[in-house]
HTML snippet that shows the backbone in 3Dmol.js (N, CA, C, O; Angstrom):
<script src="https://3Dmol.org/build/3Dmol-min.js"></script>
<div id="view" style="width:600px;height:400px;position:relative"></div>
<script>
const pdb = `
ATOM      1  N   UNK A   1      85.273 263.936 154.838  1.00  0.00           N
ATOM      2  CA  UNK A   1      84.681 264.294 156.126  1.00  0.00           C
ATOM      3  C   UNK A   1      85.254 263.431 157.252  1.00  0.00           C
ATOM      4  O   UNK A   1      85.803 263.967 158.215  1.00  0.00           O
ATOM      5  N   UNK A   2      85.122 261.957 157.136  1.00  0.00           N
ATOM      6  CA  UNK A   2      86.550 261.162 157.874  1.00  0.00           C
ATOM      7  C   UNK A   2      87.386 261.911 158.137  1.00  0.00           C
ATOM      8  O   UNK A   2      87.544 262.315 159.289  1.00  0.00           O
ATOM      9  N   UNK A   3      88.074 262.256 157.209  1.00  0.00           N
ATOM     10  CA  UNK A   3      89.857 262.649 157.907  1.00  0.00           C
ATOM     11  C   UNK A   3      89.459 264.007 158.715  1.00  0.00           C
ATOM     12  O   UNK A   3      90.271 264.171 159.626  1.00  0.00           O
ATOM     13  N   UNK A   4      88.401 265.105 158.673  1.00  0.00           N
ATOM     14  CA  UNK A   4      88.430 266.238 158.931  1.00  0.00           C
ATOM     15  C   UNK A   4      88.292 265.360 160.977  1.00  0.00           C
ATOM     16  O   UNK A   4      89.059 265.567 161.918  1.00  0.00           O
ATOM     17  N   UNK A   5      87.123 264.513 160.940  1.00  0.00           N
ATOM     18  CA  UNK A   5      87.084 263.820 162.180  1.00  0.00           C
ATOM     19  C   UNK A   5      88.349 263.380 162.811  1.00  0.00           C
ATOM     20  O   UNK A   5      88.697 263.925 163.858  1.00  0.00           O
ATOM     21  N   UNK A   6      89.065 262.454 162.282  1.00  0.00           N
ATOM     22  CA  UNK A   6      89.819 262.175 162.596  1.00  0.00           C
ATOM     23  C   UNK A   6      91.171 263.012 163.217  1.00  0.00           C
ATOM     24  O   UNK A   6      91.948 262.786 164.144  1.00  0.00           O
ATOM     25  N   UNK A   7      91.030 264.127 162.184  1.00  0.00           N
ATOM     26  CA  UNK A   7      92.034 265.257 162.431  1.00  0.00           C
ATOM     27  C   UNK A   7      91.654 265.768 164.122  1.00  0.00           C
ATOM     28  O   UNK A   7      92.460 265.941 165.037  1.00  0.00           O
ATOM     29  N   UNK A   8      90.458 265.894 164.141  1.00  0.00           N
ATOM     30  CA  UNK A   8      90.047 266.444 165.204  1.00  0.00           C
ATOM     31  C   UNK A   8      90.557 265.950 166.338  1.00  0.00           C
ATOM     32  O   UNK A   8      91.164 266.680 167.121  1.00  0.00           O
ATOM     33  N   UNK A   9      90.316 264.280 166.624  1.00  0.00           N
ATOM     34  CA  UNK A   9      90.739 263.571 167.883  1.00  0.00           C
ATOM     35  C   UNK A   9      91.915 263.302 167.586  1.00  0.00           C
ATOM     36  O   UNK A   9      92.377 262.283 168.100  1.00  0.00           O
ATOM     37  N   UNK A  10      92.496 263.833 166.981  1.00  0.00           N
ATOM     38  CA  UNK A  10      94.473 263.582 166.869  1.00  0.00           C
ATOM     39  C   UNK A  10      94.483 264.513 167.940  1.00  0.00           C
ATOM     40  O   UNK A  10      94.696 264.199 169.111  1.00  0.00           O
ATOM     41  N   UNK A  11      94.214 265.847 167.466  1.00  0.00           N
ATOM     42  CA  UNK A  11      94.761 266.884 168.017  1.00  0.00           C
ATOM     43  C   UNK A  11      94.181 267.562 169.434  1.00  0.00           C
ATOM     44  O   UNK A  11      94.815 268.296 170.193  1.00  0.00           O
ATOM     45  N   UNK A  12      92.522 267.021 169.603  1.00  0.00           N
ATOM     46  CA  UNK A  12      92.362 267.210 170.936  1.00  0.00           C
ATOM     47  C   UNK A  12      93.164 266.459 171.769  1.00  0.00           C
ATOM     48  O   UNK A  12      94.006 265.677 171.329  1.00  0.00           O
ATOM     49  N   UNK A  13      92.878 266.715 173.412  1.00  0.00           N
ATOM     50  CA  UNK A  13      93.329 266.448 174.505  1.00  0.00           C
ATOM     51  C   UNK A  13      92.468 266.243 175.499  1.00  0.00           C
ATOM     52  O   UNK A  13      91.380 266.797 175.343  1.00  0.00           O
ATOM     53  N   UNK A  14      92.645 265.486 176.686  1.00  0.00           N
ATOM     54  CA  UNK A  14      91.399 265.691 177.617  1.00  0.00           C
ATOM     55  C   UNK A  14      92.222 266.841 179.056  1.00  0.00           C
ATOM     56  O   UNK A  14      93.245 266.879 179.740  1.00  0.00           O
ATOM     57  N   UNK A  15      90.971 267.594 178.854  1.00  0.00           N
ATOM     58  CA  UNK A  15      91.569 268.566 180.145  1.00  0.00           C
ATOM     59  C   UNK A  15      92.469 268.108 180.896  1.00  0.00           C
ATOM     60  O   UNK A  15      92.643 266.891 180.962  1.00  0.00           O
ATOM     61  N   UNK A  16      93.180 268.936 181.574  1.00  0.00           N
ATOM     62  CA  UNK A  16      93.918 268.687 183.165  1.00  0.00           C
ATOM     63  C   UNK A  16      92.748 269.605 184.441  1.00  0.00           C
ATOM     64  O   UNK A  16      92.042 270.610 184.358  1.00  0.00           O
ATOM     65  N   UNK A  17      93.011 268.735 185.404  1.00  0.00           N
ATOM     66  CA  UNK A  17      92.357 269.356 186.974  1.00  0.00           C
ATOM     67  C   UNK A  17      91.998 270.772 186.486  1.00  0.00           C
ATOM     68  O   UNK A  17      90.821 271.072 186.291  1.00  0.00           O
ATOM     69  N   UNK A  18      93.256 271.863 186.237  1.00  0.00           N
ATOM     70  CA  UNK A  18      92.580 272.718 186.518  1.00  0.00           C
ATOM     71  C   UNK A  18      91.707 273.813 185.442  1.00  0.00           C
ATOM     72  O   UNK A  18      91.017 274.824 185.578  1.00  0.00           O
ATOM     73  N   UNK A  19      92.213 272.911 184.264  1.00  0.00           N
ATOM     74  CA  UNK A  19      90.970 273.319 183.252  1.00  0.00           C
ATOM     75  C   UNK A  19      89.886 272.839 183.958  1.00  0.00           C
ATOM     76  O   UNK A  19      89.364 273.742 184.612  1.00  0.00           O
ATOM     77  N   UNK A  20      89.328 271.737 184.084  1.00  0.00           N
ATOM     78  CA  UNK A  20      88.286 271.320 184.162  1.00  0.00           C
ATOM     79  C   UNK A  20      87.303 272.327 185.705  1.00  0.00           C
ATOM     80  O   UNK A  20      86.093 272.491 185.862  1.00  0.00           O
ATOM     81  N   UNK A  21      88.273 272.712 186.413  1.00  0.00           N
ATOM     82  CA  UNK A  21      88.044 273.495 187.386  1.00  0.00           C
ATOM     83  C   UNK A  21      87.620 274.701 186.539  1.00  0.00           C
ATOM     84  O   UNK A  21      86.413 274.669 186.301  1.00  0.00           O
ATOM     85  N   UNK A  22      88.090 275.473 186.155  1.00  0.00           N
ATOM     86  CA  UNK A  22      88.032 276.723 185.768  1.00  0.00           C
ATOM     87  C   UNK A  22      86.641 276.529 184.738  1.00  0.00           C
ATOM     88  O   UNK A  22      85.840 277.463 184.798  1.00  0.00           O
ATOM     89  N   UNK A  23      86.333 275.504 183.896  1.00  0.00           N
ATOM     90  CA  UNK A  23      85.403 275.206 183.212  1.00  0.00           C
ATOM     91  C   UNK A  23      83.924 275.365 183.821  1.00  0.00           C
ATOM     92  O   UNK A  23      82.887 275.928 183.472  1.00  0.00           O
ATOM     93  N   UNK A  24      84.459 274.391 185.178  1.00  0.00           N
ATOM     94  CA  UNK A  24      82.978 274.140 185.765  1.00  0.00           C
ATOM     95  C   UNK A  24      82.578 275.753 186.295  1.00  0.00           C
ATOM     96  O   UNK A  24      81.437 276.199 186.173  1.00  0.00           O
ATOM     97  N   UNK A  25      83.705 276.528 186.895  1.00  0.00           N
ATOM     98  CA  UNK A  25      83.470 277.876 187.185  1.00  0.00           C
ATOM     99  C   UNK A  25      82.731 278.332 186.170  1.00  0.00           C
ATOM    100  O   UNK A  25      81.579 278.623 186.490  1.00  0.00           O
ATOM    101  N   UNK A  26      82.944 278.447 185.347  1.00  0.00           N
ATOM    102  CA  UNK A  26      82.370 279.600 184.398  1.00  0.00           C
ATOM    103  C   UNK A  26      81.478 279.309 184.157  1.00  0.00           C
ATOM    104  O   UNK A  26      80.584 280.118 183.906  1.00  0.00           O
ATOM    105  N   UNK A  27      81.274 277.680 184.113  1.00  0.00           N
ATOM    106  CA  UNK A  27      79.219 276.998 183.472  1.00  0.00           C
ATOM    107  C   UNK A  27      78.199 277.777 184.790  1.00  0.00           C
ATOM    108  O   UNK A  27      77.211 278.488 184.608  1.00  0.00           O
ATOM    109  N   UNK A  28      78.788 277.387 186.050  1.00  0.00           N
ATOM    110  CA  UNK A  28      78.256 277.662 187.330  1.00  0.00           C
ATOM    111  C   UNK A  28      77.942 279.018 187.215  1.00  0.00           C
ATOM    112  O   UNK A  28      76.734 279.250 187.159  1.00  0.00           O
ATOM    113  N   UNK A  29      78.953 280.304 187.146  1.00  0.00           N
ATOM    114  CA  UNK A  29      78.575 281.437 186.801  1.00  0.00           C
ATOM    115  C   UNK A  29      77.422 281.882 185.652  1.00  0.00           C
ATOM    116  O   UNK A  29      76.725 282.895 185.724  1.00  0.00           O
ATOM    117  N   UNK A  30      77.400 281.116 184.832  1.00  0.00           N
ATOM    118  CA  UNK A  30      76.315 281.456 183.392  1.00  0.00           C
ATOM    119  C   UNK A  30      75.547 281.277 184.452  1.00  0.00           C
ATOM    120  O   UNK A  30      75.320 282.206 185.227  1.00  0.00           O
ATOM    121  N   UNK A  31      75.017 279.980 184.630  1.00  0.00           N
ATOM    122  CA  UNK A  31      74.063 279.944 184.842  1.00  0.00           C
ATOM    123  C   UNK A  31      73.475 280.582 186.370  1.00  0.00           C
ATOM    124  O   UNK A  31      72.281 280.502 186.659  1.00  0.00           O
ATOM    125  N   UNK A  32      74.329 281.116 187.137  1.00  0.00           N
ATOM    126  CA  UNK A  32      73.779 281.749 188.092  1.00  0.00           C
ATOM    127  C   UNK A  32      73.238 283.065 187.651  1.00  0.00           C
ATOM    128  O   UNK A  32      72.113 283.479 187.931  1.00  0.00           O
ATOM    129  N   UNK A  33      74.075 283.649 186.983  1.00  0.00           N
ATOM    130  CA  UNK A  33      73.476 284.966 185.725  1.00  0.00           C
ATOM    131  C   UNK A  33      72.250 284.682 185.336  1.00  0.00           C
ATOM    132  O   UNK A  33      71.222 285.335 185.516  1.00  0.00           O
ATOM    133  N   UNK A  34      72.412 283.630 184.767  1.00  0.00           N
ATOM    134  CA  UNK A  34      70.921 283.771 183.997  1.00  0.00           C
ATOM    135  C   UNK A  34      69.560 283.491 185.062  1.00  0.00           C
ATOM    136  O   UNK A  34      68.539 283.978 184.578  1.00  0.00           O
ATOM    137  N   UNK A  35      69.395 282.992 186.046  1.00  0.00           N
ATOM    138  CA  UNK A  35      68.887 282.787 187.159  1.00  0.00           C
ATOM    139  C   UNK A  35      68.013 284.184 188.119  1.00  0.00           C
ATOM    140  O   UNK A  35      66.888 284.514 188.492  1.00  0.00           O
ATOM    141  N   UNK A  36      69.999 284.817 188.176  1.00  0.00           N
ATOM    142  CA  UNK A  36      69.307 286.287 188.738  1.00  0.00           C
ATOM    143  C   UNK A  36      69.102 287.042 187.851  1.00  0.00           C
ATOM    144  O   UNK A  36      68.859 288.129 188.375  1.00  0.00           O
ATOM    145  N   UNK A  37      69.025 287.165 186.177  1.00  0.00           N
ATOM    146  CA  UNK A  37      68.400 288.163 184.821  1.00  0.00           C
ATOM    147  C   UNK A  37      66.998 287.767 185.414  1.00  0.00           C
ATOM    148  O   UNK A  37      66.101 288.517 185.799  1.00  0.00           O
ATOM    149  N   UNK A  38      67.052 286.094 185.382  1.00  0.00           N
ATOM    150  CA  UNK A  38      65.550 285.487 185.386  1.00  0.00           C
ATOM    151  C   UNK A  38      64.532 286.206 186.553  1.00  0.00           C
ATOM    152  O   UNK A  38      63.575 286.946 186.326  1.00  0.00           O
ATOM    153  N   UNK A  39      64.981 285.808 187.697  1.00  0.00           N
ATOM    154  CA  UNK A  39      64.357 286.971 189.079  1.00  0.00           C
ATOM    155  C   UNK A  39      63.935 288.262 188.967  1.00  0.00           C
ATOM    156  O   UNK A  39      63.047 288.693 189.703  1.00  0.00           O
ATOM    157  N   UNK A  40      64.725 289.259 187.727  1.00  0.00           N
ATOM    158  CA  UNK A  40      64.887 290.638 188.349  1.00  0.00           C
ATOM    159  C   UNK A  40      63.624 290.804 186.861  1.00  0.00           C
ATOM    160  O   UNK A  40      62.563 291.427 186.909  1.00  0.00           O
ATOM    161  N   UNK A  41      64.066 290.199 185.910  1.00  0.00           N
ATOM    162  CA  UNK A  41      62.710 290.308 185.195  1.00  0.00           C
ATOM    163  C   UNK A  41      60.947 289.424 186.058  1.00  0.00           C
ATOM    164  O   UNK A  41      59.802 289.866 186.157  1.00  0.00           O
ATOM    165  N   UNK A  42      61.457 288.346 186.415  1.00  0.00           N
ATOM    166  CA  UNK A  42      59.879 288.071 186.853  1.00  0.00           C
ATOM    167  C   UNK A  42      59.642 289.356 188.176  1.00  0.00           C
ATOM    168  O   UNK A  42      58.640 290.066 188.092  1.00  0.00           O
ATOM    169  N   UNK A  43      60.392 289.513 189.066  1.00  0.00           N
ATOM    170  CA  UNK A  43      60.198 290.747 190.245  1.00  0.00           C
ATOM    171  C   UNK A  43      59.979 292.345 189.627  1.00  0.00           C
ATOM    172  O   UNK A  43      59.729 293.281 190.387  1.00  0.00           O
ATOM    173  N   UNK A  44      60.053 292.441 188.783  1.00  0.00           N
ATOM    174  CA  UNK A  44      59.427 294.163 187.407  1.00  0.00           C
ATOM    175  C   UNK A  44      58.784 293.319 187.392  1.00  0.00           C
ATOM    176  O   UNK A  44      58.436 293.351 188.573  1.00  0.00           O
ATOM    177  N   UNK A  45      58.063 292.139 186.805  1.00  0.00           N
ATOM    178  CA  UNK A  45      56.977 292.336 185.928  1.00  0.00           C
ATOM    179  C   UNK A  45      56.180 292.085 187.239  1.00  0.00           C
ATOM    180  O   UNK A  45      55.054 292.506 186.972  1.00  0.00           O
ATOM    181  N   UNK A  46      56.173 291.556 188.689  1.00  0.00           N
ATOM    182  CA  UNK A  46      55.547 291.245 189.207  1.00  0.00           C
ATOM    183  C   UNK A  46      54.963 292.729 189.787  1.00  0.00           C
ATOM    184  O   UNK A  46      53.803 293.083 189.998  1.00  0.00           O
ATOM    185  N   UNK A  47      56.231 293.437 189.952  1.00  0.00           N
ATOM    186  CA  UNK A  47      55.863 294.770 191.257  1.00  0.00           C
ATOM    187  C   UNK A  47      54.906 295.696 189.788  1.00  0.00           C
ATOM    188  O   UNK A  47      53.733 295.940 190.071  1.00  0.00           O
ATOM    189  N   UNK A  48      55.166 295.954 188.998  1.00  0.00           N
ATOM    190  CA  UNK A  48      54.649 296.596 187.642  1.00  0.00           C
ATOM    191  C   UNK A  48      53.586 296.007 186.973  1.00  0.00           C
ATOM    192  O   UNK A  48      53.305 294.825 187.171  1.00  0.00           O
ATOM    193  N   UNK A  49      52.823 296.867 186.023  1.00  0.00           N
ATOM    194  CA  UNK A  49      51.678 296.446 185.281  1.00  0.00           C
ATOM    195  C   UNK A  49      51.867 295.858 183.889  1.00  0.00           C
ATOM    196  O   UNK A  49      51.123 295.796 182.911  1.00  0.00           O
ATOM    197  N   UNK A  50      52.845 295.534 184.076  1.00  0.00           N
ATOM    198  CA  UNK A  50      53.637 295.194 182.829  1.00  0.00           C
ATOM    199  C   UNK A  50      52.969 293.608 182.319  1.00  0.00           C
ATOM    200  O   UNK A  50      53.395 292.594 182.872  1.00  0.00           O
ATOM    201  N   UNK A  51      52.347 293.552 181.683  1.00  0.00           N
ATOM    202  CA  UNK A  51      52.226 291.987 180.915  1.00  0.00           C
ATOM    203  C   UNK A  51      50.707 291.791 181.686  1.00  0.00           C
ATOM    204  O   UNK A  51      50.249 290.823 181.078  1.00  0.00           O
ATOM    205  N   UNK A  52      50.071 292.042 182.317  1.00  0.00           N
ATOM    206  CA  UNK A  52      49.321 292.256 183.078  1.00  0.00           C
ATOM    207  C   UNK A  52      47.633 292.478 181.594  1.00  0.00           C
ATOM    208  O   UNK A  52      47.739 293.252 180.643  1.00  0.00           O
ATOM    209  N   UNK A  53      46.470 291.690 181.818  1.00  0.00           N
ATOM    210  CA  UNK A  53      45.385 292.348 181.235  1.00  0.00           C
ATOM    211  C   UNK A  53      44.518 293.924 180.771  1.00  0.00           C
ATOM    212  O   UNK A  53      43.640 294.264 181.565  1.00  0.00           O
ATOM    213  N   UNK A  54      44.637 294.393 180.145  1.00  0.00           N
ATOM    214  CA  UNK A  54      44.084 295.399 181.006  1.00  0.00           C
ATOM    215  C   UNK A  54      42.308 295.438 181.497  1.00  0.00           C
ATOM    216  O   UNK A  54      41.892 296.327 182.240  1.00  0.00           O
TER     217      UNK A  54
END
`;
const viewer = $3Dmol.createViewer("view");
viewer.addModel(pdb, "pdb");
viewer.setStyle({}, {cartoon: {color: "spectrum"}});
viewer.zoomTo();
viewer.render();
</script>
């Protein structure tokens, strides 16, 4: 299990600029997605009787 580790940080690398750019893009995008999924479900359940007592 050592060497499988070891193998690992041989062969990684640490990003360049514009990986790390393009990276942060895409985290930023998830999570703006999931943000406005989050809105458009609480705004249905709000305008709707949905989840609601009866």
């Amino acid at each position: 299990m050592l060497e499988s580790w070891r193998r690992i940080f041989t062969v990684s690398k640490k990003p360049d600029w514009e990986e790390y750019k393009l990276m942060l893009k895409v985290t930023a995008l998830g999570i703006l997605l999931i943000g406005v999924l989050g809105f458009v479900v609480l705004l249905v359940f709000s305008l709707t009787s949905i989840g609601r007592p009866a």
